[in-house]
BAZA-959932 format. One record per residue: residue number from 1; residue in one letter; x, y, z of N, C-alpha, C, O in turn. Coordinates in Angstrom, 1 decimal, m for minus. Layout:
<rs>
NUM_A_X_Y_Z_X_Y_Z_X_Y_Z_X_Y_Z
...
</rs>
This chain:
<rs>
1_X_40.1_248.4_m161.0_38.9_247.6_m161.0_39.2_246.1_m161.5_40.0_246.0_m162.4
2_X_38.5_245.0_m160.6_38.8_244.4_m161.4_38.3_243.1_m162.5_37.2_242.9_m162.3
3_X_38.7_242.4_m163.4_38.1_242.2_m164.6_37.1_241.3_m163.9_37.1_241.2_m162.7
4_X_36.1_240.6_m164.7_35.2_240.1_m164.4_35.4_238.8_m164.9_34.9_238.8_m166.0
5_X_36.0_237.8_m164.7_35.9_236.2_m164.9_34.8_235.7_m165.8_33.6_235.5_m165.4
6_X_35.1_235.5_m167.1_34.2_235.1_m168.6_33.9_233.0_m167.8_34.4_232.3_m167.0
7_X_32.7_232.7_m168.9_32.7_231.3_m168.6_33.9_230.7_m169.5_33.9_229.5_m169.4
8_X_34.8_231.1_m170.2_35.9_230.5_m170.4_37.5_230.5_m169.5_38.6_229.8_m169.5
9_X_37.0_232.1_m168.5_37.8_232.0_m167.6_37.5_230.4_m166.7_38.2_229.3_m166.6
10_X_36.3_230.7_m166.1_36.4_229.6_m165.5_35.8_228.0_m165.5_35.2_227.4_m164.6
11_X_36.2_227.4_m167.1_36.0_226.6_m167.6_37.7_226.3_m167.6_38.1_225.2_m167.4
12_X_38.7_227.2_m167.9_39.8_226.9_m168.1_40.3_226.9_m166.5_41.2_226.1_m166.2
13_X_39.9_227.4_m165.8_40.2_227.6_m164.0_39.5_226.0_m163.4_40.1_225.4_m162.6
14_X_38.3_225.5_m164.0_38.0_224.3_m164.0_38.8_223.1_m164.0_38.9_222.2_m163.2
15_X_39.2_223.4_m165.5_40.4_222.1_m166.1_41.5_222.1_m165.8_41.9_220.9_m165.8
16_X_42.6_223.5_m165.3_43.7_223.3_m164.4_43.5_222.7_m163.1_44.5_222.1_m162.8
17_X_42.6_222.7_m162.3_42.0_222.5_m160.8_42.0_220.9_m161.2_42.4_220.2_m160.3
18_X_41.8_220.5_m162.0_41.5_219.0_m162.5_42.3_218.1_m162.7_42.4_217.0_m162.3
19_X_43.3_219.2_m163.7_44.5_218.6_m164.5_45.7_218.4_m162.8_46.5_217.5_m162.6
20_X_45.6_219.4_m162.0_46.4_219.5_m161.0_45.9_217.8_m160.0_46.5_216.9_m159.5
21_X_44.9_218.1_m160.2_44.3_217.2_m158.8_44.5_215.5_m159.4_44.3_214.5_m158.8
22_X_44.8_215.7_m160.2_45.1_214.5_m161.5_46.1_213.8_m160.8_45.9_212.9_m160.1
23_X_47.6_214.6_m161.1_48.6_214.9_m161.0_48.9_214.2_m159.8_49.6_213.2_m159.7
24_X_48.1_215.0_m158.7_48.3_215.0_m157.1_48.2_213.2_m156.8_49.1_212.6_m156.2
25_X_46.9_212.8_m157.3_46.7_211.6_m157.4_47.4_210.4_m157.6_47.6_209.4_m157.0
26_X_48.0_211.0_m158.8_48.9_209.7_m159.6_49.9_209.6_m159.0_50.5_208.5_m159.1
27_X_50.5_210.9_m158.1_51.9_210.8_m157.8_51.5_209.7_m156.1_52.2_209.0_m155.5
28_X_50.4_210.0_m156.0_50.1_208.9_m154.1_49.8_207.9_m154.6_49.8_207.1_m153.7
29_X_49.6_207.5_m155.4_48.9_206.7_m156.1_49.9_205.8_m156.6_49.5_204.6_m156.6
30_X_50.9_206.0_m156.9_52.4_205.6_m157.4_53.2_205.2_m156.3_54.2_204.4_m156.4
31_X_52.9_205.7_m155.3_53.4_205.8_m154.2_53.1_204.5_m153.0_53.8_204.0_m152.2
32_X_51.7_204.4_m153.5_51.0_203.4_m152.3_51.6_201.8_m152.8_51.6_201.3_m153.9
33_X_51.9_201.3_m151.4_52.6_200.3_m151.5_51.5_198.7_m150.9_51.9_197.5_m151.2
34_X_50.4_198.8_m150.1_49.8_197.7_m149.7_48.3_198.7_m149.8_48.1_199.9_m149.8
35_X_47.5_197.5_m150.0_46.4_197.4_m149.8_45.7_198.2_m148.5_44.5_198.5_m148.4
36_X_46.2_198.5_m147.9_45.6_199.2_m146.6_45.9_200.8_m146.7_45.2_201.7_m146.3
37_X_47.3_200.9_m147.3_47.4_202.4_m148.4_46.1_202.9_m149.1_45.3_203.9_m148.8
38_X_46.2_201.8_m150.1_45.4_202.3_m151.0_43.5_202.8_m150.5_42.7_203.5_m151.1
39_X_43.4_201.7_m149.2_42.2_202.2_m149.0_42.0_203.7_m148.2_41.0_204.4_m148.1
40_X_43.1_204.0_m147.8_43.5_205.3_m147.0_43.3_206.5_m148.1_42.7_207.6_m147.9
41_X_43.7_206.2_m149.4_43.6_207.1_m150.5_42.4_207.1_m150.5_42.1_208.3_m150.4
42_X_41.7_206.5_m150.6_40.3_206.3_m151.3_39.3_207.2_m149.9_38.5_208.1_m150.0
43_X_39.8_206.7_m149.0_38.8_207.4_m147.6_39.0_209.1_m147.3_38.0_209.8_m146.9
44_X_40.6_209.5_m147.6_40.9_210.7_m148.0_40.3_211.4_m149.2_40.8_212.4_m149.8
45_X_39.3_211.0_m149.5_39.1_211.8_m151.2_38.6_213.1_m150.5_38.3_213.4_m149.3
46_X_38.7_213.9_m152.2_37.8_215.4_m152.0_36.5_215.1_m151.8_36.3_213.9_m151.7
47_X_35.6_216.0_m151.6_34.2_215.9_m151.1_33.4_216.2_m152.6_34.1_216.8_m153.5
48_X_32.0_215.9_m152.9_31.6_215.6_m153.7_31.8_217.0_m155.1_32.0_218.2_m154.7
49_X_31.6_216.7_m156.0_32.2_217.9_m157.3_32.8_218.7_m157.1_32.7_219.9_m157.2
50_X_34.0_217.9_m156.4_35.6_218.6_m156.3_36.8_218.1_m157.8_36.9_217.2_m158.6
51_X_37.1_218.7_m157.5_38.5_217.8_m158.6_38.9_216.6_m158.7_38.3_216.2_m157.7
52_X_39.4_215.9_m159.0_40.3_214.9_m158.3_39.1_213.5_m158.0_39.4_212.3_m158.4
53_X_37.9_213.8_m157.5_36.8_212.8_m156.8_36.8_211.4_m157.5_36.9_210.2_m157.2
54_X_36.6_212.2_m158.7_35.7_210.4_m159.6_37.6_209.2_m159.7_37.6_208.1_m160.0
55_X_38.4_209.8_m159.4_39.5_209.1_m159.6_39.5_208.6_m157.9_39.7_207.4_m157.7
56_X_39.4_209.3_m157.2_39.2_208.2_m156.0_38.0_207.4_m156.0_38.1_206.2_m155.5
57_X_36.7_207.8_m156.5_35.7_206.6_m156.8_36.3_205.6_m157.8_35.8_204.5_m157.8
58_X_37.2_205.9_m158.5_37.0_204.7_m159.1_38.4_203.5_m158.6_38.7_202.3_m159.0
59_X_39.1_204.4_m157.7_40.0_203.7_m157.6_39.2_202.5_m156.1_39.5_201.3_m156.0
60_X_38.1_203.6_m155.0_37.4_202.8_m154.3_36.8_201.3_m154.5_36.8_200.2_m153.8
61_X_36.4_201.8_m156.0_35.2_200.7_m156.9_36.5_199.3_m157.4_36.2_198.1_m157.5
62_X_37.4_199.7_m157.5_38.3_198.7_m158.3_38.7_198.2_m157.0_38.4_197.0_m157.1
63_X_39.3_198.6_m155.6_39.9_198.1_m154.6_38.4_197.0_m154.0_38.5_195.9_m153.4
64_X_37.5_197.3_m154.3_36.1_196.5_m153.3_35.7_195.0_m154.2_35.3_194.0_m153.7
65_X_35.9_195.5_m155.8_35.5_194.6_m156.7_37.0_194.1_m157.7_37.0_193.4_m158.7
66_X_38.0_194.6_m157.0_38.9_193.8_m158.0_38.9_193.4_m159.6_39.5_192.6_m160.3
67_X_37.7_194.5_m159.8_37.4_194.7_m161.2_37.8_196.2_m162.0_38.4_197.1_m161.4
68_X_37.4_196.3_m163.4_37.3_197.6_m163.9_37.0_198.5_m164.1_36.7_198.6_m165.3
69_X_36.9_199.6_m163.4_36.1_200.6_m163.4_35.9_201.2_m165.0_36.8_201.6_m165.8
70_X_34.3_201.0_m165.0_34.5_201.8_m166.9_34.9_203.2_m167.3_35.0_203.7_m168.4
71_X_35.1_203.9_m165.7_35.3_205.0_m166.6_36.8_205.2_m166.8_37.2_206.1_m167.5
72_X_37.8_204.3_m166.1_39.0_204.5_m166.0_39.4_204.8_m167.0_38.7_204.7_m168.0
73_X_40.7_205.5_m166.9_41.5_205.9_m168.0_42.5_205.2_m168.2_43.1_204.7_m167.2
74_X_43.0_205.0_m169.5_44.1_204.5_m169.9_45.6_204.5_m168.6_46.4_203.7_m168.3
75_X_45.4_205.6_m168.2_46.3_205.7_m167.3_46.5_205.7_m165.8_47.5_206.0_m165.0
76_X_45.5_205.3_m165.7_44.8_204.8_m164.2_44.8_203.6_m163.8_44.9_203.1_m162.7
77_X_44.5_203.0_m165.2_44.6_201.4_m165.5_46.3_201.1_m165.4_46.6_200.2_m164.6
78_X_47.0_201.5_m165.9_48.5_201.4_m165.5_49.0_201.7_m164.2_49.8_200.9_m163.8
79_X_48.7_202.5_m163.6_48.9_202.7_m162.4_48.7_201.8_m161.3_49.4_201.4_m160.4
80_X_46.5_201.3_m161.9_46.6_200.2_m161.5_47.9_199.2_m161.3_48.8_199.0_m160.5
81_X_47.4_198.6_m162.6_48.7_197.2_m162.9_49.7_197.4_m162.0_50.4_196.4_m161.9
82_X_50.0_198.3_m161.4_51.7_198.9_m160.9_51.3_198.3_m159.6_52.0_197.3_m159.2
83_X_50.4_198.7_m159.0_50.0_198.4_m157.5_49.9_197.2_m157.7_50.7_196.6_m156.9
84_X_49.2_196.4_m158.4_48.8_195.3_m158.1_50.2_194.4_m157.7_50.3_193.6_m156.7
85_X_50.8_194.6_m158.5_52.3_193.9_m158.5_52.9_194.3_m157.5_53.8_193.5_m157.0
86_X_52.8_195.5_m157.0_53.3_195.8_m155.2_52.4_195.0_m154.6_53.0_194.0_m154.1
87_X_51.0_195.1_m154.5_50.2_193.8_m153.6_50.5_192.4_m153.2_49.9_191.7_m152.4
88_X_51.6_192.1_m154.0_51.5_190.7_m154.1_52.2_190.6_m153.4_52.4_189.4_m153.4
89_X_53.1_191.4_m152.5_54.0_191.1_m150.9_53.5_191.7_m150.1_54.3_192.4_m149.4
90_X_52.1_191.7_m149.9_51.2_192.6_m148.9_50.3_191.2_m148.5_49.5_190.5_m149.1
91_X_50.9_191.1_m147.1_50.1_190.1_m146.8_48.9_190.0_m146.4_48.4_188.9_m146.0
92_X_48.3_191.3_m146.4_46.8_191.6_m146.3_46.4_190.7_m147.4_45.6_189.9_m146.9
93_X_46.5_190.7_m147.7_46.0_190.3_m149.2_46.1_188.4_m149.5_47.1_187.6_m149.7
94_X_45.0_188.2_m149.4_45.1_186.9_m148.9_44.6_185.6_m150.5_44.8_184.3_m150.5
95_X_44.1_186.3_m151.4_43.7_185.5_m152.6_44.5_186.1_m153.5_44.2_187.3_m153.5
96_X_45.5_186.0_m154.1_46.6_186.1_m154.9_45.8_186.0_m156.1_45.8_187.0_m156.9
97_X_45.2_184.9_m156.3_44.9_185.0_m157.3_43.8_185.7_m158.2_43.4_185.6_m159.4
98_X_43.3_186.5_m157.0_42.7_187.6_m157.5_43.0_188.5_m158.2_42.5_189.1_m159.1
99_X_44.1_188.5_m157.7_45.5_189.7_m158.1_45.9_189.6_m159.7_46.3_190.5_m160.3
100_X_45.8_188.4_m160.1_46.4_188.0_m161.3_45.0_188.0_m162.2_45.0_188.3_m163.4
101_X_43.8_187.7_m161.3_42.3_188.0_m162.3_42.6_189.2_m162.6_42.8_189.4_m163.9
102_X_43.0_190.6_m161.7_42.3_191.6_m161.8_43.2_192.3_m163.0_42.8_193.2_m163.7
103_X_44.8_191.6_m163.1_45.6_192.1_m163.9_45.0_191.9_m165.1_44.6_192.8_m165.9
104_X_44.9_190.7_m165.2_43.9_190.4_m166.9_43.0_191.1_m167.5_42.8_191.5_m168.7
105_X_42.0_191.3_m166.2_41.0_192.1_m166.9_40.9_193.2_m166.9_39.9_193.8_m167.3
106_X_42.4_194.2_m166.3_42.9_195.3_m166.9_43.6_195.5_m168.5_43.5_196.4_m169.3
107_X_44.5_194.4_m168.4_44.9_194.5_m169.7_44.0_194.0_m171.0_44.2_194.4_m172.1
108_X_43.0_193.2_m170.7_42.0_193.4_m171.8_41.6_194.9_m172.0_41.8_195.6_m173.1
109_X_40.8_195.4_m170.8_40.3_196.6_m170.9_41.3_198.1_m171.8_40.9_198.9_m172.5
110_X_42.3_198.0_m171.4_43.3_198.4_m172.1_43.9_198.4_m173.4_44.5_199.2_m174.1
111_X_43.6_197.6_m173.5_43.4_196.9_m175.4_42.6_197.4_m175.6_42.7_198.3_m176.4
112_X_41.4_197.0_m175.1_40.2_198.0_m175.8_40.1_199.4_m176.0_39.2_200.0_m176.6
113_X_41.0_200.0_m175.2_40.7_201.5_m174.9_41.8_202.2_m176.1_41.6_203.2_m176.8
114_X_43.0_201.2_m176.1_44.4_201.2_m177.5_44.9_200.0_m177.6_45.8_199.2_m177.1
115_X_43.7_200.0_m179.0_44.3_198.5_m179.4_45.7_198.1_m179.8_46.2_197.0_m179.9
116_X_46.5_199.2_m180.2_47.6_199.3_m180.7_48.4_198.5_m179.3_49.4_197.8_m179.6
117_X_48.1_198.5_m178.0_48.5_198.6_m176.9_48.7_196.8_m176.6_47.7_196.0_m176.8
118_X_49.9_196.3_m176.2_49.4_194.9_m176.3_50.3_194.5_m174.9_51.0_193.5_m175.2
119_X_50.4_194.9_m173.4_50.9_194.4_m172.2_51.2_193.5_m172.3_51.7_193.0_m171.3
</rs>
């Protein structure tokens, strides 16, 4: 017979599904090289209270507004920074110096999140 799934079974079946889809993310995510990538990520997301989602929302919200999404994570925000500095030989990308706004106002954000942290 078999056992019956407690809510810490699947609270912990929750947070792997999460921690994985995390993962999955960072690694395409690391990977995307122009601005037209990155919107491809964003259009591919899971469907709504899936895993993984609010990290393609927020990566959506940062590609539209070249700003910082508040709920980012410290490590999302680095990832960011990574792309951006791939963007700047993507000739989609036509205000440069957006590119250099958006770095800033990641690395403030980042400070704030560990101030010990100084980019």
């Amino acid at each position: 017979m078999k056992k019956k799934r407690t809510e810490s079974d699947r609270k912990r079946e929750r947070e792997e599904a999460e921690l994985n889809a995390k993962d999955e993310f960072f690694f395409k995510l690391g990977a995307v090289k122009t601005f037209v990538e990155a919107k491809l990520l964003v259009i591919n997301c899971p469907s709504p209270d899936m895993p993984g989602r609010h990290l393609h929302s927020n990566l959506g919200w940062f590609l539209n507004e070249f700003g910082v999404p508040g709920s980012a994570s410290f490590e999302e925000l680095e990832l960011y920074l990574e792309m951006l500095e791939r963007f700047k030989s993507d000739p989609v990308i036509l205000k440069k110096d957006a590119l250099i706004d958006a770095q800033a106002a990641i690395k403030v954000f980042m400070t704030k999140l560990r101030p010990a942290w100084a980019g």
